[in-house]
C-alpha positions in Angstrom: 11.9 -45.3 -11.5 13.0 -42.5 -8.8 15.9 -40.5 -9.7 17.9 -39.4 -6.8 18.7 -35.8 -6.1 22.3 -34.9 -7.4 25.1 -34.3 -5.7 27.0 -30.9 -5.7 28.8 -31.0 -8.4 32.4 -31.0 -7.8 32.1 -34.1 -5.1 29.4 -35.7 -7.7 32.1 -35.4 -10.1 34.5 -36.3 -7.9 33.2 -39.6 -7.1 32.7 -40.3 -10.8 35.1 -39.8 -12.1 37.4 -42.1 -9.7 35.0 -44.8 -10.9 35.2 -44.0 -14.1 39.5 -44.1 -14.4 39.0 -47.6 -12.1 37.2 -48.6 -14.9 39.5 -47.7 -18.0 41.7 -49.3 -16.1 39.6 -52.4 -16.1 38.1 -52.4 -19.3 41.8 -51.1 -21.3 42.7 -54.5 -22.0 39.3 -56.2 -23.3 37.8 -55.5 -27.2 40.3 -53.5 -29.3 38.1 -52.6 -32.7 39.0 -49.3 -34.1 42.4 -48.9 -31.4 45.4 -47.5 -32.0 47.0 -50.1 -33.4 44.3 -51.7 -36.3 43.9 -49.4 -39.2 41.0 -46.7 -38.9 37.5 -47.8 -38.9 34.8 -45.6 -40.6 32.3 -45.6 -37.8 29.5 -44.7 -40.3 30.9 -48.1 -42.4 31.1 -49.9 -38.8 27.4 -49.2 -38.1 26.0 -50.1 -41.5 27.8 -53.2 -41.1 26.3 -54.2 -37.8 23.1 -54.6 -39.4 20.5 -53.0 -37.4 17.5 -51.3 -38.6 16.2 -48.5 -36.6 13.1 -48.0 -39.0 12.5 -51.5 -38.0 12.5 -51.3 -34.0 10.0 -48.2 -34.6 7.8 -50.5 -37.0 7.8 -52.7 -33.5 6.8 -50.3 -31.4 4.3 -49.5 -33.4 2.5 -52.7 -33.7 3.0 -53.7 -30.0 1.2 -50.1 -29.6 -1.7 -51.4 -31.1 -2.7 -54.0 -28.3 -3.0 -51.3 -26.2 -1.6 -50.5 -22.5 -0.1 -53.3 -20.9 -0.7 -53.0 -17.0 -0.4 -56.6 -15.7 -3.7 -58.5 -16.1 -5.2 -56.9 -19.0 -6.0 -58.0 -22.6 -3.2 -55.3 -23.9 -0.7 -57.5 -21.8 -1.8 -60.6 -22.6 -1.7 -60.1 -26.0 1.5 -58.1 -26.4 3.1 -60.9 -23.9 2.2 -63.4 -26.2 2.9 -61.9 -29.5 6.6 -61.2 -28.5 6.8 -64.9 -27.6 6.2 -65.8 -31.2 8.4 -63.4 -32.4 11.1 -64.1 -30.6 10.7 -67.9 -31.6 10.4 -67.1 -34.9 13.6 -65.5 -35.1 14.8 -69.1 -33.4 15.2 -68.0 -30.3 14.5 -70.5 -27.6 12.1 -68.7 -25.6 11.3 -69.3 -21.8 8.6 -67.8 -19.7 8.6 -67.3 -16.0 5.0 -67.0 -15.1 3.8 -65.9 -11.0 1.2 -64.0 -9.6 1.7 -61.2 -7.3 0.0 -59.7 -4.7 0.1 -55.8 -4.5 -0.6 -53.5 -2.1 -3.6 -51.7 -3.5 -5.2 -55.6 -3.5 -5.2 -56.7 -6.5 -3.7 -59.9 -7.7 -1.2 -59.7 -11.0 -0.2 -62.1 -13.3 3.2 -61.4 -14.4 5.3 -63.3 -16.8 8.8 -62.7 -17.9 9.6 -63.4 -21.5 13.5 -64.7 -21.9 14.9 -65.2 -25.2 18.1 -67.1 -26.1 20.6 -66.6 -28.6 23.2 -69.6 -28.6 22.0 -71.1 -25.7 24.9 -73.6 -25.1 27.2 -71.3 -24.7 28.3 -70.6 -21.4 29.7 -67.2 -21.6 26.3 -65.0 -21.7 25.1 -61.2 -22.1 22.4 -60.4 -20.6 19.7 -57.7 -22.2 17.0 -56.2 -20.1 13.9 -54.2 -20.8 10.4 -53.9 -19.4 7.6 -54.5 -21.4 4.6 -54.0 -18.9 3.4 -50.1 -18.6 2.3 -48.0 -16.4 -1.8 -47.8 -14.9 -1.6 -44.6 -13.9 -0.4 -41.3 -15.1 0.6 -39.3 -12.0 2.6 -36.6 -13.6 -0.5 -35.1 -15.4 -1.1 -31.5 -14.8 -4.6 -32.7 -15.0 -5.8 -34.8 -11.8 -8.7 -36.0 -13.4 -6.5 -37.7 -15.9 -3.5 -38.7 -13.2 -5.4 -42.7 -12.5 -5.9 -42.9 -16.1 -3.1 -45.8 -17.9 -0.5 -44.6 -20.0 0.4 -45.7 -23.7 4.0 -46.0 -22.6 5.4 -45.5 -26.4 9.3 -45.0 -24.9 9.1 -45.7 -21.2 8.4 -49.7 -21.8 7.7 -49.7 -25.7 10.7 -48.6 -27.1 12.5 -51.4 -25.5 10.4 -53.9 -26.9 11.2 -52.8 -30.5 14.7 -52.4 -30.0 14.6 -56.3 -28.5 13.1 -57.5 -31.7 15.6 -55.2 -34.1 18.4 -57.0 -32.2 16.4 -60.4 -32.6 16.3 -59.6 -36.3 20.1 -59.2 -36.6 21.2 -62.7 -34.5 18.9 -64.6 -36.6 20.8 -63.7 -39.8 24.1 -64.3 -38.3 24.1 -66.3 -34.7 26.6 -64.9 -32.6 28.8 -67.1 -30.9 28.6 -65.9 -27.2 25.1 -66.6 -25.4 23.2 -64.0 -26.1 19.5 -63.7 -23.3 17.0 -60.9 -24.5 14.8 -60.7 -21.2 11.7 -59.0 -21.0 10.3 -58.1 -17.9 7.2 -58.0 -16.3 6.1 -55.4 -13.3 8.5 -52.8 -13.3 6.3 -49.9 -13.3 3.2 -51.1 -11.6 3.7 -49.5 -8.2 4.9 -46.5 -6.6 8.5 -45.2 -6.5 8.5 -42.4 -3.7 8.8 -41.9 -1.0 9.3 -45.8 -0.7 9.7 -48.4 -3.6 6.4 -50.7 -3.5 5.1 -53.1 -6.1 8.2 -52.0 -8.6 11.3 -54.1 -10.4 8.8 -56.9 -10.0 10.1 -59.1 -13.1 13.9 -57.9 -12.3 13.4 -59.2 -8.6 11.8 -62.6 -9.6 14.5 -63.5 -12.4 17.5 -62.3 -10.3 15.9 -65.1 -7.4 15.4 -67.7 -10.1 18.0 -67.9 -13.2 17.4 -69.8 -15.8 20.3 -72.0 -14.4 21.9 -73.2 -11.3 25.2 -70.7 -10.9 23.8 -68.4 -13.8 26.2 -65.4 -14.2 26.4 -63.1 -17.0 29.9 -62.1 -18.4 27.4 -57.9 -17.9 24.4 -57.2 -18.0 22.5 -53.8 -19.5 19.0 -52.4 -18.8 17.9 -50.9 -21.9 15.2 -48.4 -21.2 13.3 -45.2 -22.0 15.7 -45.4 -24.9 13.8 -43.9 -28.1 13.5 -40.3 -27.0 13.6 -38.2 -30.1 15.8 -36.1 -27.9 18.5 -38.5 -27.1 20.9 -37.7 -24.5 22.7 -41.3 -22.4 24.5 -40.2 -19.3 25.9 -42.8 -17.3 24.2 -43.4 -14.6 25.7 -43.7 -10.5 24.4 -47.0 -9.5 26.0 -48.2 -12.6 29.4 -46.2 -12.4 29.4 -47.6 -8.6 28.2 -51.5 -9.4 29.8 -52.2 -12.5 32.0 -49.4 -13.4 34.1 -51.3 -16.4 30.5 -51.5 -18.2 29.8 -48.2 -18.7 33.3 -47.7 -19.6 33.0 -50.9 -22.2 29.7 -49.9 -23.1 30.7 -45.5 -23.8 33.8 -46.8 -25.4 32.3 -48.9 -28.2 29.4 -45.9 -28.7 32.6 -43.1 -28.8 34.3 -45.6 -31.6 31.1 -45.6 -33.7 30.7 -42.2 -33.8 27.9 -41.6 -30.8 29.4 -40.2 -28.4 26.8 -36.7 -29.0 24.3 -39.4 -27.7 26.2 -41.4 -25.2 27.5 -38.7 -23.4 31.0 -39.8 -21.7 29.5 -38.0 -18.4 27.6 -38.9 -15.1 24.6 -36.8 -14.2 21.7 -39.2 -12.4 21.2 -41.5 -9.8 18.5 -43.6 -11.3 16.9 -46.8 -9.1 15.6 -49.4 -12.1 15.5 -52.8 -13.4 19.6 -53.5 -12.6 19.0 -52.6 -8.8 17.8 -56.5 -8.3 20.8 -57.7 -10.5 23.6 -55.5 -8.8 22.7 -57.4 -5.6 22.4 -60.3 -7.2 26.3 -59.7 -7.7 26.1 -59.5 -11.5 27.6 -56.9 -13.4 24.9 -54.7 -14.0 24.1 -51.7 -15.9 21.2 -49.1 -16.7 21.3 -47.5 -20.2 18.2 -44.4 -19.9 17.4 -41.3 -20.6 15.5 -40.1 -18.1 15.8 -36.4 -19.0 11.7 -37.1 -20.8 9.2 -34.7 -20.2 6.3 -36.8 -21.4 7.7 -39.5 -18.2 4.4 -40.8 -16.7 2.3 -38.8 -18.7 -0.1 -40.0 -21.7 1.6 -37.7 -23.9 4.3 -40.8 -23.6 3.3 -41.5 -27.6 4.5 -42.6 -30.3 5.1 -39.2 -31.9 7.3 -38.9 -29.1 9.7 -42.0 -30.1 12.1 -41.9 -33.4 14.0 -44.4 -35.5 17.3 -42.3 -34.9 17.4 -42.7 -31.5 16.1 -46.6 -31.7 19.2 -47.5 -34.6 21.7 -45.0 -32.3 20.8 -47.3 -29.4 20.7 -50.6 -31.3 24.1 -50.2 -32.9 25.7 -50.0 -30.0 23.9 -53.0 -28.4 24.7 -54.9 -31.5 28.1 -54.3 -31.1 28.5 -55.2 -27.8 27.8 -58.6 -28.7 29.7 -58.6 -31.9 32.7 -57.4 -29.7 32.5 -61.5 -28.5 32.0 -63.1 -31.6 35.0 -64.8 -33.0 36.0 -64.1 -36.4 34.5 -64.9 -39.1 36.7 -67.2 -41.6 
C-alpha cells in the first residue's frame, strides 16, 4: 500500500487535529467503560478479562506460514484459503466465500476468493473486520535485484492478520457476542503495483464493497487490521481514516488509551496510507485502517516470522475484542 508524502507539519497537524476534536465530539456520548463516572477499571484486569490469546494468534501465523506464500493461484493460497475456511466454521462461524477470477495487467488470470466469517449473523447491527490474507509475488524493496521478482513469506504484511482473525474467532466462540460480528478475509490486495498508479491492488476490498453479503449491507464501522504484529509496535492514526470516519479512530484510540495501550496506539496522526478501507470509504461505510507501516522488512523476504511477536498480536487483539464487547449487552 503507498503511503503519501506528509504534510508540513503544523498544517498536517492542523488538519488532524480539527478531525480529531469533530470526532470526540462524535464519539463522547457512545461506550462509557472505565469513565468518569463507573468506578476504576484495572486495565491490566480489563484485558485478561477480554480473553484473547496473543501466543495463540502467533501459533496461527505460524501454521498458515507453513503452506507457503499465497500469491493468487498457487498451492500456498489454495491451501491456506481453504484451511481458514474450516477454521473459521469450526469455531461456528457461518462462513461465505466470494469466489471471481481476475484479469491483471501482466496477463495472467487470478482466482481470488474472499473468505467472510459471521458471528451472530441475525443481527442487524454489524462490525465489520478486515484483513488480507493473499501475499505479495514480488519483493521489490530488496537491495538485491536478483531477489526483487522473488515471492515474499509475508509473516506480518498479510499473515499476522490471519492469526489475529482466528484469536478473535477463538474468543466469540466461547461467548457469542450479541452484535453481528463479519471477520472478512480478503483476497488480492497486494498483487499489483502501488506507484506511481494503483493497478491490480484492493482487489478483494473492491469486489466485497460492489457485492455485500446483503441488499442495503452497512456496518455500524468498519476496521482494516493490517501489518499489525510488528515486534516494534507503533499505531498512528492514519489521514484517510481521520478524514472518512473520524469518530472511529477516536472510538477505536479511546478504548486502547482505557486499557492501558496507548504507548502502542499512539493518540497521533503521522501517515497517509491508501489500503483495503479506500473501496469501503467510498462505499460510504465508516471505514478505518489500523497499520503500522513504519516496517523495515515491508516488501522484503526478511518479512518473517522472527519479525512478528505475540505482544504485539494480544496488544492488537485486546483492543479488537473490546470493540465488540463495547456492543454486547450485559451479561445477567
Amino acid at each position: 500500500m503507498p503511503v503519501s508524502a506528509a504534510l508540513p507539519r503544523p498544517a498536517r497537524l492542523r488538519r488532524a487535529g480539527a478531525a480529531l476534536a469533530a470526532a470526540l465530539v462524535l464519539a463522547g456520548c457512545g461506550d462509557t467503560k472505565g469513565s468518569s463516572g463507573d468506578a476504576p477499571v484495572d486495565p491490566a484486569a480489563a484485558r485478561a478479562a477480554l480473553g484473547f490469546s496473543g501466543d495463540s494468534a502467533l501459533g496461527y501465523v505460524r501454521t498458515a506460514l507453513a503452506f507457503g506464500t499465497r500469491v493468487p493461484g498457487s498451492a500456498g493460497h489454495r491451501a491456506t484459503g481453504d484451511w481458514i475456511v474450516a477454521q473459521m466454521k469450526a469455531r461456528g462461524a457461518e462462513v461465505t466465500e466470494q469466489a471471481w477470477t481476475h484479469r491483471a495487467a501482466d496477463g495472467r488470470t487470478l482466482p481470488l476468493r474472499n473468505i467472510l466469517a459471521r458471528f451472530n449473523p441475525q443481527a442487524t447491527s454489524r462490525i465489520l473486520y478486515v484483513t488480507h490474507w493473499d501475499t505479495r509475488p514480488v519483493a521489490e524493496k530488496e537491495t538485491d535485484p536478483a531477489k526483487r521478482a522473488t515471492p515474499i513469506a509475508g509473516a506480518n504484511d498479510g499473515t499476522s492478520g490471519i492469526g489475529l482473525f482466528l484469536a478473535i474467532a477463538d474468543v466469540l466462540q466461547r461467548r457469542a457476542p450479541t452484535v453481528g460480528v463479519d471477520l472478512l478475509f480478503v483476497d488480492g490486495e497486494d498483487y499489483g503495483s502501488f506507484d506511481p498508479t494503483e493497478v491490480d491492488v484492493f482487489l478483494g476490498s473492491t469486489h466485497f464493497a460492489a457485492n455485500p453479503p446483503a441488499p442495503g449491507y452497512a456496518p455500524v464501522f468498519a476496521i482494516v487490521w493490517d501489518m499489525i504484529g510488528d515486534r516494534d509496535l507503533q499505531l498512528y492514526q492514519e489521514g484517510l481514516s481521520l478524514n472518512g470516519a473520524p469518530e472511529v479512530v477516536a472510538r477505536t484510540w479511546r478504548r486502547a488509551e482505557e486499557l492501558g495501550l496507548s504507548k502502542w496506539f499512539v493518540p497521533q496522526p503521522k501517515y497517509t496510507v491508501r489500503d483495503d478501507h479506500v473501496p469501503l470509504l467510498a462505499k460510504g461505510w465508516r471505514a478505518i485502517d489500523v497499520i503500522d507501516i513504519d516496517y523495515p522488512y515491508h516488501h522484503t523476504l526478511a518479512d518473517t516470522i522472527d519479525k512478528v511477536s505475540a505482544a504485539s498480536l494480544q496488544i492488537v487483539g485486546d483492543v479488537a475484542v473490546a470493540l465488540i464487547r463495547d456492543f454486547d449487552a450485559p451479561v445477567p
